[in-house]
C-alpha positions, 0 to 999 in steps of 0.5 A: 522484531529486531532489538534496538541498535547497540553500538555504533563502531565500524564492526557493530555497524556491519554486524547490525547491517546483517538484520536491515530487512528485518529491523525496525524503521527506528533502527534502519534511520539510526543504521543509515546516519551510522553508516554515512557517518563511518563512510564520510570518515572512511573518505578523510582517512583516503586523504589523509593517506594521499596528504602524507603521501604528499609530505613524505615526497616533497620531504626531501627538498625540506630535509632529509628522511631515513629510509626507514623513516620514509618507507614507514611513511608510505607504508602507513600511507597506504593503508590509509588509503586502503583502508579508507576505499575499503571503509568506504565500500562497506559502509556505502553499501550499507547505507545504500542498502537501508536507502533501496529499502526506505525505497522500497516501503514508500512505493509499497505505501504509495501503491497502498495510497493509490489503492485506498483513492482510487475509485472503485469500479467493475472491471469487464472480466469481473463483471462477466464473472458476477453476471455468472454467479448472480444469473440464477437469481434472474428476476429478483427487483432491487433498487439502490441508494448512493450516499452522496458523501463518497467520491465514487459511489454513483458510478459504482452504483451504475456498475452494480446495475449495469452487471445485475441488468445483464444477469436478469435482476429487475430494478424496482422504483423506490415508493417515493418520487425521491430518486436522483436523476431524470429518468434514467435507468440506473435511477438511485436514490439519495441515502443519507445514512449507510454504511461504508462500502456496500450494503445488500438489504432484503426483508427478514421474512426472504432473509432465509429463504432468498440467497440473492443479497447474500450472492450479490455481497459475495460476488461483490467481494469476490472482485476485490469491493467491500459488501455486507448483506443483512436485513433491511427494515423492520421485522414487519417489512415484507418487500422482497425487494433487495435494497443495494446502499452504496456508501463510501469507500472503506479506509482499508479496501479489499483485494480482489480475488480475480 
């Protein structure tokens, strides 16, 4: 990490100018007041150059000026002038490149925010690629849950039926007529407690000797949707049913490997 910002005169601004990738936002913030300030001094200095400029040329009709006196004049004038467009150049380069990083970090945060609202869902690449790794479990019964509190867990719920039907899983009613819906085939019912992201349960006694909630959970993280699997019930639960809870979405959401 960068050291906090020492100096504030034109060369110490440059030389700190050197580590704006890598300095903190504290000292970005500090760096770009610095360097607009340098650069609005830079622009007095150009017009006060133009303004002595001026007064040397009309001096003549006032009184008269040594050549020595005028030629000085001008001289200092000019650098005045040079120096300012100089000033002006470095120093607005080194705001401007403060601003395009500032830029840089609020579309990458705003990218980051895009990410964390948008509603999870299995593309059509990722779904083939699920259907592959969970075919070899064709068969298994499972059933889900939504949690009513997320935005988007119905629909990612449908998603994860819609790819285990392909792969040949079965899904199985809940004991109780409690699902949500009305007959339809991705039926879910109604989780009040969860967890966030996805949950894959199965019965302790098929917890070791069945790798399908284990594949589903990985295959899940596989495209980029955070799951677990773990044991579902008590340690007399026999069901080798594999439960699927779908909670709301995580705060920080995984990336996608495909």
């Amino acid at each position: 990490m960068a050291k906090p910002h020492s100096g504030r005169g034109p060369f110490a601004v440059l030389r700190r100018a050197k580590n704006v990738k890598n300095a903190p936002e504290t000292e970005r913030d500090a760096l770009l007041e610095d360097a607009e300030r340098l650069e609005n001094w830079c622009v007095l200095l150009v017009f006060a150059g133009i303004a002595l400029e001026a007064v040397i040329a009309a001096a003549p009709l006032a009184a008269n000026l040594s050549p020595l006196l005028a030629g000085t004049g001008n001289a200092l004038a000019d650098a005045a002038v040079a120096l300012g467009v100089l000033g002006e150049l470095r120093f607005g380069n080194v705001a401007g490149a403060v601003l395009k990083i500032k830029l840089a970090d609020a579309n990458t945060e705003l990218a980051e925010l895009h990410v964390r609202l948008a509603p999870r869902r299995i593309s059509q690449q990722a779904e083939e690629t699920m259907v592959t790794a969970l075919q070899q479990f064709s068969g298994t019964e499972f059933r889900g849950a939504v949690m009513p509190s997320g935005n988007d867990t119905r629909t990612l719920w449908i998603d994860i039926w819609r790819v285990l039907t392909k792969a040949g899983w079965t899904r199985a009613s809940f004991p109780r007529d409690a699902k949500f819906g009305t007959g339809a085939p991705w039926e879910h019912d109604i989780a009040l407690t969860g967890y966030n992201g996805v949950f894959v349960g199965v019965a302790m006694e098929f917890w070791k000797v069945d790798g399908s909630a284990r594949a589903l959970a990985a295959a899940l993280q596989e495209v980029g949707i955070d799951a677990q699997a773990g044991i579902q019930g008590d340690a007399s639960a026999t069901s080798k049913i594999v439960t699927i809870t779908v909670g709301p979405k995580p705060s920080t959401p995984r990336e996608p490997n495909i």
